[in-house]
N, C-alpha and C positions, 0 to 999 in steps of 0.2 A: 651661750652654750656652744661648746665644741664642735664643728662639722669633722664624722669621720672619712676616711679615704670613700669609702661604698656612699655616703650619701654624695661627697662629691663627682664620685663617676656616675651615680644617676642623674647629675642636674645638669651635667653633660648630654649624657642619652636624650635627657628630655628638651633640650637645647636643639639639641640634632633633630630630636623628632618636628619641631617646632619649625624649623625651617626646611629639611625635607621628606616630611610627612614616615609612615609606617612603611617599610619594606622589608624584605627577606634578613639582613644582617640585626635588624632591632629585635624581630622575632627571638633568633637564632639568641640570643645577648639574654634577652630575658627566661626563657628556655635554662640558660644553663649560669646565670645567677642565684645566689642563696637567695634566700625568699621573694624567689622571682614573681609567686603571685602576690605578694603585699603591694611587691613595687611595679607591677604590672598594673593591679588594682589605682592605686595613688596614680599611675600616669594617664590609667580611662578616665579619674575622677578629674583631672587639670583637666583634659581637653573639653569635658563638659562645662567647666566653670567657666570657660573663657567660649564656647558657643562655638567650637569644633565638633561639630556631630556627627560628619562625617566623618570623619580620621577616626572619633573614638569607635566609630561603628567600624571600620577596616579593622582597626584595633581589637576589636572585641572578635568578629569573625575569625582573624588567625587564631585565636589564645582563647574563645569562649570559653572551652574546658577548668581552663585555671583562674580563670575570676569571679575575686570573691561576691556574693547576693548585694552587698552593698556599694559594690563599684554597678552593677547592675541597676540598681535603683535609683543613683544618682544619674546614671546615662537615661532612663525615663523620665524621671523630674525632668532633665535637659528639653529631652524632646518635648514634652508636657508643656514645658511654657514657649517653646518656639509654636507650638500648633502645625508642625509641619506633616499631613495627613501622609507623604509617601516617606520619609525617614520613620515614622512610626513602624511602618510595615516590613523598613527594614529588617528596626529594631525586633519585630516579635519573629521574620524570618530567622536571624541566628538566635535568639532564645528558641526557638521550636529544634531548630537543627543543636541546638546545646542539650534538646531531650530536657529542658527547665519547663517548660509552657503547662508545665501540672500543677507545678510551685506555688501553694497560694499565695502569699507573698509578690512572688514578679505577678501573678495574674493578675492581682487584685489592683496595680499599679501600670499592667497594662490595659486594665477596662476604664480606668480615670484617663490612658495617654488616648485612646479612641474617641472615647468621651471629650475631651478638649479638644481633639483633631475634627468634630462634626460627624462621624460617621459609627451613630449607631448598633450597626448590624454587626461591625468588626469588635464592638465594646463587648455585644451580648456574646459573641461567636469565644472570644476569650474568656469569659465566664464559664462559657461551656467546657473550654478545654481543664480547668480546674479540676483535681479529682476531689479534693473534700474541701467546697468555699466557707469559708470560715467569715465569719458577721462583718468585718471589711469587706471583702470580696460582695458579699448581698447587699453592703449599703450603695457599695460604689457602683453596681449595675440598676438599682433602683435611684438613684441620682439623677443616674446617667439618662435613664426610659424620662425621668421628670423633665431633666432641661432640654428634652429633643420632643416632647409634647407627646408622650406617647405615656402617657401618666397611667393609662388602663395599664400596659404591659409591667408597670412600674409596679400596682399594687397589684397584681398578678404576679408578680417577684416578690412581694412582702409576704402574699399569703402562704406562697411553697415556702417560704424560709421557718414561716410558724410551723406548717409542716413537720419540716426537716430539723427540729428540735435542737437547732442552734439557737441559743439564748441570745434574745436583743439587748443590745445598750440603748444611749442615748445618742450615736453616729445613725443609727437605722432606723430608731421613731423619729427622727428629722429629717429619713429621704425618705420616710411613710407620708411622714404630714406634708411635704413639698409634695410629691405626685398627688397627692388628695387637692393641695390647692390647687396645683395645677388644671387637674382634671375637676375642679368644682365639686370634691364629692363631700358632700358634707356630712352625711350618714357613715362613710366610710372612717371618715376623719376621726366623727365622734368614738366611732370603734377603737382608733388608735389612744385615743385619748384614754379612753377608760381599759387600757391594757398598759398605758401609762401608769395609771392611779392603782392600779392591782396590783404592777411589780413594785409597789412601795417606790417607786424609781424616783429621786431628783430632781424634779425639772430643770432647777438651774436656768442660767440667764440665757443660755444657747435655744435649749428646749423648747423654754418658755415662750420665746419671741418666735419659736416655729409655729408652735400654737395660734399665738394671738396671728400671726401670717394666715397660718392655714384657714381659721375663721373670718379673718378679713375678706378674705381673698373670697371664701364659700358664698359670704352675705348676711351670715351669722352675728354683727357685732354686739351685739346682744353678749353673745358668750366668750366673743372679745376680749369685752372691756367687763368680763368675770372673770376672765387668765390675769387680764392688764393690773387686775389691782389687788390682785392673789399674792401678786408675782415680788418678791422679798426684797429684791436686785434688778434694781432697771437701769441700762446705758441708753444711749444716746439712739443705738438700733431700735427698742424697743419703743420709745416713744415715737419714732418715724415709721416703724411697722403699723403704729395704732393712726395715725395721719395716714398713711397710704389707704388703710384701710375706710375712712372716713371719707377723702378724697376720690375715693373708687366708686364709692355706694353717693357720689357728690351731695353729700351733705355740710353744706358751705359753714352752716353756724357752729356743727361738732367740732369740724377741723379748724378754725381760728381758734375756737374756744383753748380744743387741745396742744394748738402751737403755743395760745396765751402761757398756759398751764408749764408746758415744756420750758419755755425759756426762763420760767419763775426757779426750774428743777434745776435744768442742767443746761451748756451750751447747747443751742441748735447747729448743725452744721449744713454742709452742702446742699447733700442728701433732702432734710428740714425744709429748706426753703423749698427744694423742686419739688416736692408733694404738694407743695402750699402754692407752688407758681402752677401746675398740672392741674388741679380744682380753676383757678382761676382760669385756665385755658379752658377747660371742659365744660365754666360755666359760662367761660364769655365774659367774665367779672375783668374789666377791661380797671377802672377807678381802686378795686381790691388790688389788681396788680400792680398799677402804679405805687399803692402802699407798699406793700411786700417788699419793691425795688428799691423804694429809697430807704427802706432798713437794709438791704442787703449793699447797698452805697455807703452807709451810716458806718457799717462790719467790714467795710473793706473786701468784699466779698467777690465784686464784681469778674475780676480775672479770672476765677475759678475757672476752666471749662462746663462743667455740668451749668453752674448757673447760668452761663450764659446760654448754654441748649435750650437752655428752659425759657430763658426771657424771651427769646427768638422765637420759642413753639406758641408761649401765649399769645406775642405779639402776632403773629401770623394768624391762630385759633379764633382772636377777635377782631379778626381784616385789615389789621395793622401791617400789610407786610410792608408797608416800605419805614416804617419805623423797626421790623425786625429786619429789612436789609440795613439799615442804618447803624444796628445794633452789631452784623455782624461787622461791616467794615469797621468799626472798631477796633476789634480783637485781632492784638498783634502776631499771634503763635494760636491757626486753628490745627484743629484735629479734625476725624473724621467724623466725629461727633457732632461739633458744631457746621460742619457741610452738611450731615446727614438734614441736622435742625432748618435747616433754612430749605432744602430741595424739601424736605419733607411740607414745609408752610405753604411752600408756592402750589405743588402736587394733589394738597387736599383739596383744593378745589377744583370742581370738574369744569374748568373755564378753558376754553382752545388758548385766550391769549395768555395763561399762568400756565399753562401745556409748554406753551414755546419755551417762555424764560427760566422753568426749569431745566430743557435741556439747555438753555444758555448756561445757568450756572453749572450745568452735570460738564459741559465743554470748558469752560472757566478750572472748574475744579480737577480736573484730568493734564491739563496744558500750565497751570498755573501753580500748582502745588506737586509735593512729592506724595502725593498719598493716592493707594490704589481705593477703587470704591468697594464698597463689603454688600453684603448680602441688601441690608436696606436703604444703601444707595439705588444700588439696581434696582429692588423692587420697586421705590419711589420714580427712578426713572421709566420705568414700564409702564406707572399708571399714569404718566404723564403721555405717554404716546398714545394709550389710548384715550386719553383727554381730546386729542388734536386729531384722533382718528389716523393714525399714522400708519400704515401697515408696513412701510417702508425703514421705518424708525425704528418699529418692533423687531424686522427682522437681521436691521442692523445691531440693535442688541442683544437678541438670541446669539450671534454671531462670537461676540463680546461675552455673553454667558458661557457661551462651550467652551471658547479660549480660556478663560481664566477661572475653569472650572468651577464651576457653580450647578452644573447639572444633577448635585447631589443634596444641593440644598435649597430645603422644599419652601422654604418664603418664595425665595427668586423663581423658582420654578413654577409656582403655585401665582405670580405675579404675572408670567411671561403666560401662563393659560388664561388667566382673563383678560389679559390684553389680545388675544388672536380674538377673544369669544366677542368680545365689546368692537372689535376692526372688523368684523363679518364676515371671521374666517373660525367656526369653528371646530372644522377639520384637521386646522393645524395646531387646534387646541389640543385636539385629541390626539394626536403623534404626541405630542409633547408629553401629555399625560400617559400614553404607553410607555413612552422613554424612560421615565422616571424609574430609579432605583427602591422607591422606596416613595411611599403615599402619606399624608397622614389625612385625618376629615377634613381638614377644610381641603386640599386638594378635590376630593370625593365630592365635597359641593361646591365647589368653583365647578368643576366640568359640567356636573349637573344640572348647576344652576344654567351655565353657559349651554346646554344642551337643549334645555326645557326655552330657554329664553329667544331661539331660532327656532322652535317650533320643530325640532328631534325627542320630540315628547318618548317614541319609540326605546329612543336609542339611549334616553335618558333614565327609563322606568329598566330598562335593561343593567345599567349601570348602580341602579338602586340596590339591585338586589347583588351584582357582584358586591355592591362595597359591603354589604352584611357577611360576605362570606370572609373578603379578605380581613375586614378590619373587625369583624367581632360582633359589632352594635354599631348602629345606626344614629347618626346625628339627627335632632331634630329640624336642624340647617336643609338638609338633604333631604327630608319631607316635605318641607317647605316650599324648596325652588320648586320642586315636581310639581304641587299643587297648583303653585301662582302658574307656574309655564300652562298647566291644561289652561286656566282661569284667564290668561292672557291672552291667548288664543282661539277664544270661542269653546272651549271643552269642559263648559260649567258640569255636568253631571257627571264625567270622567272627573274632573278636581273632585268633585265632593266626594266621590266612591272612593278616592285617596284618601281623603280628609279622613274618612271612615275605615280606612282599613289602618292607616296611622292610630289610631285610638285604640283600633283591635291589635296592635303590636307594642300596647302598654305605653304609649307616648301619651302626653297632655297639651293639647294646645295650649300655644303661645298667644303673643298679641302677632305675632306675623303670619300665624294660621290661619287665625279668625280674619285678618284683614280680606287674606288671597278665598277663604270661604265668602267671606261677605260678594268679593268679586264674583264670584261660582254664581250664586244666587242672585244676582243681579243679571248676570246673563243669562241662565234661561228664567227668568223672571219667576221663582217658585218663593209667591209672597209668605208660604206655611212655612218655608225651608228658615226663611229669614229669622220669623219671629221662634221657632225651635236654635236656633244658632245663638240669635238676640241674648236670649233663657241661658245657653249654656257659659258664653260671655260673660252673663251677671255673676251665677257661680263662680267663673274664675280669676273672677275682683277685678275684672280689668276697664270697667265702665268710668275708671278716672284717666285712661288712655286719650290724650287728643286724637294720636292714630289712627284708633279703634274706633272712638265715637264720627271722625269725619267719615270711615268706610263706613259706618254703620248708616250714617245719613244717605249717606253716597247711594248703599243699596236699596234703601227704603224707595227712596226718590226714583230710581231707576226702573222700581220692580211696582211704581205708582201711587204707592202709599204716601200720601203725601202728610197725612195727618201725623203717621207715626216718626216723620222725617223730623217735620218741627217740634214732633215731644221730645226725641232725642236731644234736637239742636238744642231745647228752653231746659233741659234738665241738664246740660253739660256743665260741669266745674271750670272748664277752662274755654269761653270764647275766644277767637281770635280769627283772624283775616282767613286762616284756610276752612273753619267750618261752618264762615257765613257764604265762602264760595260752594263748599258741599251742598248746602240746603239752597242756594240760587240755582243751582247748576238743575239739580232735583227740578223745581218747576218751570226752569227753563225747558228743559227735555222733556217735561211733559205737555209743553205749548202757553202754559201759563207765564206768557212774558210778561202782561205788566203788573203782574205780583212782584214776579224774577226783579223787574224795574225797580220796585217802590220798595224791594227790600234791598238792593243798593242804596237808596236813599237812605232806609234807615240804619243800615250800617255806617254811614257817612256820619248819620245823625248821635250815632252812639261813640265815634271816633275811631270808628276805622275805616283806612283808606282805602278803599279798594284797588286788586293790583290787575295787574294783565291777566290773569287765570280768572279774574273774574268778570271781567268782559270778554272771554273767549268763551265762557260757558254760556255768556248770554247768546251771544251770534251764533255760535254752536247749534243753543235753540233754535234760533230762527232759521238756518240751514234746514235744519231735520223735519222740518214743516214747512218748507218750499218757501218761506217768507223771504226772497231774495234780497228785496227791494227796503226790505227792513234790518236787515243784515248789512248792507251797506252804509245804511246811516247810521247805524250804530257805530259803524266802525269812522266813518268819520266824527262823529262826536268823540268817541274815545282817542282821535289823533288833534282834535282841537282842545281837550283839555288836558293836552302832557301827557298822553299816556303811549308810552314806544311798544311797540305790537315786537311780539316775539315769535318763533318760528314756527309755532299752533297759529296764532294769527292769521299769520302770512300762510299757511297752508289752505286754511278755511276760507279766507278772500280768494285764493286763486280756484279752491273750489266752485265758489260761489260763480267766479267770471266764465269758467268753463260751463256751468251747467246752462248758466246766461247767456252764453255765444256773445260778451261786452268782455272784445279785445280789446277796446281805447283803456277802461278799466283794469285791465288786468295787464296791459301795458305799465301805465301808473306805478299797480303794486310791484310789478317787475324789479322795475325801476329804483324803486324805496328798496327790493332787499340788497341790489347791488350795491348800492349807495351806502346803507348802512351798517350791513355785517363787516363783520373784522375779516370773519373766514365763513364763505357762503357755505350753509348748512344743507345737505344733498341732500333730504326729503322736499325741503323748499326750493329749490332748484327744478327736481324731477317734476314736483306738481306742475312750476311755469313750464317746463316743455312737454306737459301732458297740456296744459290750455289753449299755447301757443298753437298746437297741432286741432285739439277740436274746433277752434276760433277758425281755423282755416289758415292762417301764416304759418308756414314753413319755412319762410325767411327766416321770422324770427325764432323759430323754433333750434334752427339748428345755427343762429349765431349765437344763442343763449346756450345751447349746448358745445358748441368750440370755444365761449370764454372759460366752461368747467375747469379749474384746476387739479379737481377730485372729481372724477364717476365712478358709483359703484357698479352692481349689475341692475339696478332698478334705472340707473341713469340711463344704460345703454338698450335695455328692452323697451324703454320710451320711447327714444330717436328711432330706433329699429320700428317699432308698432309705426310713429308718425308716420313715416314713409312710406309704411304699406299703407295705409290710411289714404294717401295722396296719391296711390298706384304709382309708386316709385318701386318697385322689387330691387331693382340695379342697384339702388343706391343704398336698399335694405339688407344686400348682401355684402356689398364694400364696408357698412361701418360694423357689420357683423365679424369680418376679417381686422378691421380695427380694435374693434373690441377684446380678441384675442390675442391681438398684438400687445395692446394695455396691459395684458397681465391679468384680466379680469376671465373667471369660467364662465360659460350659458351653460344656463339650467332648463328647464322644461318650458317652461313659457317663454325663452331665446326661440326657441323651434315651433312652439305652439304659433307665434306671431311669424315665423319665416313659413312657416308651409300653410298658414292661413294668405300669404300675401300669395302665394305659388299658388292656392285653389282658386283665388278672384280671379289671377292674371292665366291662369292653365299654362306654369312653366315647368316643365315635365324634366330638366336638368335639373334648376332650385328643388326639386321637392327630392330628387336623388341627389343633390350634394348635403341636402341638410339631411336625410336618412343615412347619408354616411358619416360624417359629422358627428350625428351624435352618439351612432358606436364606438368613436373613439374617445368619448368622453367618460369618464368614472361617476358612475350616481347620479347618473341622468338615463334616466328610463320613459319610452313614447310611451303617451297616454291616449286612451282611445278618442280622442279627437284628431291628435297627431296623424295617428291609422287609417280613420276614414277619410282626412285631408288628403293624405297621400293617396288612396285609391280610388278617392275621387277625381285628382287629378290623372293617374294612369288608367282609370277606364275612361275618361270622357276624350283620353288623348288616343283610344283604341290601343291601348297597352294590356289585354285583358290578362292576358298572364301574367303578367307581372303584378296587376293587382291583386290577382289571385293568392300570387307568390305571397306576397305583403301579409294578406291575410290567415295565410296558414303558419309562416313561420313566426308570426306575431299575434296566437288565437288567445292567448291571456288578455290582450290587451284591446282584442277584435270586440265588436256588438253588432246588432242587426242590421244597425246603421249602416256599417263598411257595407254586410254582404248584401243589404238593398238597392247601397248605390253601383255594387259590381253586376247585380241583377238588374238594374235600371239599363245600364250599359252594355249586359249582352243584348238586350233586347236590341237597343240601336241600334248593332253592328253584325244582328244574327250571328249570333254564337251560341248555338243550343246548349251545348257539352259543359260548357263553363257554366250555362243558365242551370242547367238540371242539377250541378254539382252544390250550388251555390243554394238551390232549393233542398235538396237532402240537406245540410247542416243546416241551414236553419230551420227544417220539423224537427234535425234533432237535439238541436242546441235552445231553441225558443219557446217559451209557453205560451206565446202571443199567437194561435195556431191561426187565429181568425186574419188578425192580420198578415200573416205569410201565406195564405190562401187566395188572398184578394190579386196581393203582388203576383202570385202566379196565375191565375185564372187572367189576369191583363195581360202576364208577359205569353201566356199562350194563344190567348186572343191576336196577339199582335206578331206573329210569327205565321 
C-alpha cells in the first residue's frame, strides 16, 4: 500500500514527537492540519501503546477539546494497566476541564481506572459525576465496592440501579453475586439469583460460574453443585470454582473426589492444583501434598510461579519451613508472589525466632531482588514485629509505609494497628486508625479488639458505637472483642450485659461469643448463668466445637461444678490433649489434686501425652491453695521427666519462691530462664526482679534488671517499687529519669510507687517533682492515694498550705483520708484556721458524721 505525502509528514511529527516530547510548534502543526483531530487522536493512541502517559497526558491537555472519545479511552485503558493512582487523577483532571466527566462512557472507564488504582472513594466520586450511568457505569462501581471489601456499599449500588429502572444484563448479575460473595450474603445472593431466573436471562458460562462462586464462597454448596451440574458448558474456571469452594468449606474427600472427576473432564491447570495444594495446607495433609507434587512434577508444572506459591505455603502450613525454604531456593526467576509465599510461612507463626528471619528474608528480598514489596509483604512483615515485640521495627516500618504510600491501603494499615496494639502501644494504634482515609470492619475490630485487649474497655464501647454510625452495621467481630476484653479483665457482668445487648441488636452468637461468655461466668462464678448459656449453646449446634466444649469445662470447673465439668468432658465427640487439660485444670483449682494427678495418669493411660499446660494447671492448683511445697515438687518431676517449662511455668515458680522468701530457689529458676530462652519473655523477667526484691537481694535484682535487653513499663515500676522497698528513694528516682530516657511513659502506678517511697522517706522535693511530672504527662491522672501521699507528706513536713492547696485544686480526686491526715497535722503544729476549714468540708462533703466528730472533738481537745 502507498504512503501518501500527509501520512509521511505525520510519521515525521510523530518522530519529533518521540524524541522531543509535546510543545508549542506540534500544537500549532496539528491545530492547522486537515483532519488534524484523527491524526491528533492516532498520535494520543501511539504514546499509550508504547506506555508514554505522561506526554500523552501533556498531549491531551493542550488539544483536549478536539480528541476524539476513543483516543480518550485508550489513554485510560493505558493508565488502567499501569495502576498508577496519581496519572489517573491526572487523567480525570483534563477530562473535568474538557467538561467530558458527565460522559458515561469516559465515566464508566474512569470508575474501573480508580478501581485498579486502589482508591475507592475517587471510583464512587466518578460515578457520581455521570449524569445518566447506564448498566456499565452500575456494574463497574459495584465491582469496584466488591474488590475493595466494601460489598454492603456494593449491593446498596445494585439495589438503586433496580431502582433506577436501568435494565440488568449479565455484566451486573456478576458484580451482584461477587459483592454477595464477598460480603457472605447468601439470602441476598439467593435474591439475585431468582431475578436471574425471572428475566429468562442466560446464565451462560460467565454467569454460571458467578453463581456457583457466589454459593461457594456463602457455604451453601448444596446449591453449588445444583448451578455445577445445571450448568450446559463448563471450562476449566468452572470446575476450580467448584474446588475452591470445597476447599474453603475443607472438605478434604469432596475436593479430591472433584479434582478426580475434573481431570477425567478436561485439563486441570495452575489454578487446579493451588485449590488442591490450599486444602492440603489448611488441613495439614502434609502425605496428600506430597501426592499432589509429584503429579504436578509428572505435568511439568513445577516452574509455574503460582504452583510454586502454593507448595511453599503448604510446606510452611505443615512446619515444613525449611523444605519450603528449600523449595524456594530453587526457583530461578521469583516474583513478588513467591517472596510473599515464603515471608508469609515464616510470619504465621507467632514464634520471636520465625519473627527475626522473616525480617531476614523481608531484608534479603529488598537488597537482593528488583521488586518493591506490595501491600502483603508489609502486612506479613508487621506481624512479624509484633511476633518479636519490636516497637522499634514497627515504627521503622510505619516509616516505610508513609514513604511508599500505602497509608490508603487498609490490609497494611489495618496490620500496622495491630502491631502497635500487640507492642503495648495502643495509642499509636489509635493515631493510626484516625489517620486512615477510609475504614473498612476489620479495621473497626482490630482497634476494638486492641482497645478492649489493654483494658480501654471505655474507649473501646465508645468506638462500638461510632462504627454503627460510620460503617452502617456492626460486625459480629466487633461484639466480640468488647465481650472477651470485659471477660478478660475481671468485668464478667459488664461482658454478659454486652453479650445481652448484642442478641437485642439482632446478632446471634458465634462459637467465639459463647466462648468469651463462658469466660463472664466463670468469673463471677454465676453457676445459673452457665447452665442458661450451656442451653442456648446446644440450640446453636455448636456442642461438636472443641473450642466450645474446652471453655465449657473450663467454666464449669471454675464456677465448681465439677460433676457437670466431667459430663461435658465424657459426652465430647472430640478428645484430645487440650480438653483433658480443661477438666484437670477444673479440679485442680478447686484443690482436688490428686484426682487432678490420677487423671493425668489416665490420660497417659488412654494415649495422650500430656503437655506443659497441663502441668501448669496442676501447680497452678497448688499455688491457689498455698500448697507451696507441693508445687515445687511437682515442678521438679515435670523437669525430670522432659518436660521444658514455658513462660506460665516460670512465672508461677517465681511466684511460688517469692511468697516463700527461697531465694536459693528462685535463684535456680532465674537461672534456667536465662539459659534457656532464645529471647527472654518480659512478664518472666518482671516476676524474677519482683522476687529478687521481696527475697531481700537487690543486688540481684537490679543485675537482672541491667542484663534486660527489652523493659516495658511493668519492667521499670518493678525496679522503681524495689527500691523503694529497700528505702533507696535516690535511686528510685534516677531510674525513674532512666526510664524516660528509654523511651518508655509512667503511668499512674510510676507515681503511685514514687510518692509512696516520698511518704516512708518524708521527701517533700520527691513528692513536688513527681506532682509535677505528672502534669506533664498525657493520660495520666493522680488518684486518691497519690493525693493523700502527697499531703501527707507536706503536712507532716509543716507545709500546711500547701497541703491544703493539694487538696482543693485536686477535690475530684480528694477523700477523707487526705483532709484527716491535714487535720492530723494542724493539730501538731497548731493551726486552727486550716483545722476548722478542713472541718467544714468534711461535714459537708462526708456522711461519716460520726466519724468526723470524734476527729474533731480530739483535735479540739488537744488545742
Amino acid at each position: 500500500m502507498r504512503s501518501t505525502f500527509g501520512d509521511l509528514v505525520n510519521i515525521v511529527w510523530y518522530e519529533y514527537l518521540k524524541c522531543f516530547g509535546f510543545n508549542r510548534t506540534v500544537s500549532r502543526y496539528f491545530s492547522s492540519v486537515k483532519n488534524g483531530e484523527r491524526e491528533f487522536s492516532k498520535t494520543l493512541k501511539s504514546f499509550c501503546e508504547c506506555g508514554r502517559l505522561e506526554e500523552a497526558i501533556a498531549l491531551l491537555h493542550e488539544q483536549a477539546p478536539i480528541i476524539s472519545y476513543d483516543a480518550y479511552q485508550c489513554l485510560l485503558q493505558g493508565c488502567t494497566n499501569c495502576k498508577d493512582l496519581n496519572i489517573a487523577r491526572k487523567v480525570r483532571s483534563v477530562i473535568t476541564h474538557a467538561g467530558h466527566e458527565s460522559n458515561t462512557l469516559l465515566g464508566s472507564h474512569l470508575i474501573r481506572l480508580f478501581d485498579a488504582c486502589g482508591s475507592l472513594v475517587e471510583a464512587k466520586e466518578a460515578f457520581s459525576d455521570i449524569s445518566n450511568p447506564n448498566v456499565f457505569a452500575w456494574s463497574a462501581v459495584i465491582s469496584a465496592c466488591a474488590r475493595h471489601n466494601q460489598s454492603k456499599q456494593g449491593m446498596d449500588f445494585y439495589i438503586k440501579m433496580q431502582e433506577s429502572c436501568v435494565k440488568t444484563d449479565a455484566h451486573t448479575y456478576v458484580a451482584g453475586l461477587k459483592a454477595c460473595a464477598k460480603q457472605r450474603a447468601l439470602i441476598l445472593g439467593m435474591l439475585v439469583h431468582s431475578q436471574i431466573l425471572e428475566a429468562v436471562c442466560d446464565t451462560g458460562l460467565h454467569l454460571g460460574n458467578a453463581l456457583i462462586d457466589m454459593y461457594s464462597k456463602c457455604g451453601s454448596l448444596q446449591d453449588a453443585c445444583k448451578v455445577f451440574h445445571k450448568q450446559v458448558q463448563r471450562d476449566v474456571v468452572t470446575w476450580n470454582v467448584m474446588l475452591s469452594g470445597f476447599a474453603l468449606e475443607l472438605q478434604a474427600h469432596e475436593t479430591f473426589e472433584m479434582f478426580i472427576y475434573m481431570c477425567q473432564e478436561c485439563k486441570a491447570d495452575s489454578i487446579s492444583y493451588v485449590h488442591v495444594l490450599k486444602l492440603c495446607s489448611n488441613m495439614q495433609a502434609l502425605k496428600e501434598g506430597h501426592m499432589i507434587l509429584s503429579i504436578i512434577l509428572e505435568n511439568t508444572l513445577e516452574q509455574q510461579e503460582y504452583i510454586n506459591s502454593a507448595c511453599i505455603a503448604m510446606y510452611s502450613k505443615c512446619g515444613c519451613l525449611d523444605d519450603a525454604y528449600c523449595i524456594f531456593e530453587r526457583i530461578q526467576t521469583r516474583d513478588i508472589v513467591t517472596w510473599n509465599s515464603l515471608i508469609a510461612g515464616f510470619c504465621q507463626y507467632d514464634v520471636i525466632e520465625h519473627g527475626h528471619r522473616t525480617l531476614q528474608i523481608f531484608e534479603k528480598m529488598r537488597y537482593q531482588s528488583c521488586l518493591l514489596p506490595d501491600s502483603t509483604t508489609n502486612a506479613c512483615v508487621l506481624k512479624a514485629c509484633s511476633s518479636i515485640n519490636s516497637l522499634i521495627q514497627a515504627k521503622i516500618m510505619a516509616v516505610y509505609v508513609v514513604e511508599r504510600g500505602f497509608t490508603s491501603n487498609k490490609l497494611v494499615m489495618n496490620a500496622l494497628i495491630n502491631t502497635y496494639t500487640r507492642c503495648g502501644h495502643p495509642h499509636d494504634a489509635y493515631e493510626t486508625f484516625v489517620s486512615m482515609p477510609e475504614r473498612d470492619v476489620i479495621t473497626w475490630n482490630t482497634m476494638i479488639s486492641g482497645l478492649a485487649q489493654h483494658g480501654l474497655l471505655d474507649r473501646a464501647s465508645q468506638l462500638l458505637q461510632e462504627c454503627q454510625q460510620e460503617v452502617g452495621m456492626l460486625d459480629i467481630g466487633s461484639w466480640n472483642s468488647l465481650i472477651a476484653g470485659y471477660a478478660q479483665h475481671g468485668y464478667g457482668w459488664k461482658a454478659l450485659a454486652i453479650s445481652n445487648q448484642m442478641q437485642l441488636e439482632g446478632f446471634l452468637s458465634d462459637k467465639y461469643t459463647f466462648i468469651s461468655t463462658f469466660s463472664a461466668c466463670a468469673n463471677v462464678g454465676a453457676l445459673f448463668l452457665c447452665r442458661i448459656f450451656h442451653t442456648c449453646m446446644l440450640e446453636c449446634n455448636l456442642s461438636s466445637d472443641s473450642y466450645v466444649t474446652n471453655s465449657l469445662i473450663d467454666m464449669y470447673g471454675k464456677c465448681g461444678s465439677l460433676e457437670m465439668a466431667h459430663k461435658v468432658f465424657q459426652n465430647s465427640s472430640k478428645q484430645h490433649v487440650v480438653t483433658w487439660n480443661a477438666l484437670i485444670a477444673g479440679y485442680a483449682h478447686n484443690g482436688y489434686h490428686e484426682m487432678a494427678y490420677e487423671l493425668m495418669q489416665q490420660m497417659k493411660r488412654q494415649g495422650y501425652k500430656p503437655d506443659v499446660i497441663t502441668w501448669n494447671a496442676m501447680i497452678a492448683g497448688h499455688i491457689l491453695h498455698e500448697n507451696f511445697k507441693e508445687a515445687l515438687l511437682l515442678y521438679g518431676e515435670m523437669l525430670s521427666g522432659g518436660m521444658e517449662p514455658d513462660d506460665a511455668t516460670f512465672v508461677s515458680m517465681i511466684k511460688t519462691c517469692s511468697l516463700t522468701g527461697a531465694l536459693n530457689t528462685g535463684q535456680l529458676v532465674c537461672a534456667q530462664v536465662t539459659t534457656d530462652s532464645y529471647d527472654l519473655n518480659t512478664a518472666v523477667c518482671n516476676a524474677c526482679i519482683e522476687m529478687f526484691a521481696l527475697c531481700g537481694s537487690l543486688r540481684d535484682c537490679l543485675l537482672f534488671f541491667n542484663q534486660l535487653k527489652r523493659r516495658d513499663r511493668i519492667s521499670w515500676n518493678t525496679i522503681i517499687a524495689a527500691l523503694a522497698l529497700h528505702n533507696d528513694p535516690g535511686l528510685s528516682f534516677s531510674y525513674f529519669e532512666n526510664m524516660q530516657k528509654g523511651g518508655v511513659k509512667p503511668d499512674t502506678a510510676t507515681f503511685t510507687i514514687l510518692l509512696s517511697a516520698c511518704g516512708h522517706n518524708g521527701l517533700l522535693n520527691g513528692t513536688t517533682f513527681s506532682f509535677e511530672s505528672m502534669k506533664g504527662i498525657s493520660n495520666v491522672s493522680p488518684t486518691k492515694e497519690n493525693v493523700n501521699c502527697a499531703v501527707d507528706v507536706y503536712g507532716r513536713a509543716g507545709y500546711l498550705v500547701e497541703a491544703e492547696n493539694i487538696l482543693k485544686s485536686l477535690l475530684p480526686y480528694a477523700d477523707v483520708v487526705g483532709w484527716t491526715a491535714l487535720l492530723s497535722n494542724c493539730k501538731t503544729y497548731g493551726n486552727m484556721e486550716i483545722g476548722n476549714r478542713c472541718f467544714h468540708h468534711m461535714l459537708g462533703a462526708d456522711n461519716n458524721l460520726h466519724m468526723v466528730f470524734n476527729v474533731h472533738d480530739r483535735y479540739v481537745c488537744m488545742l
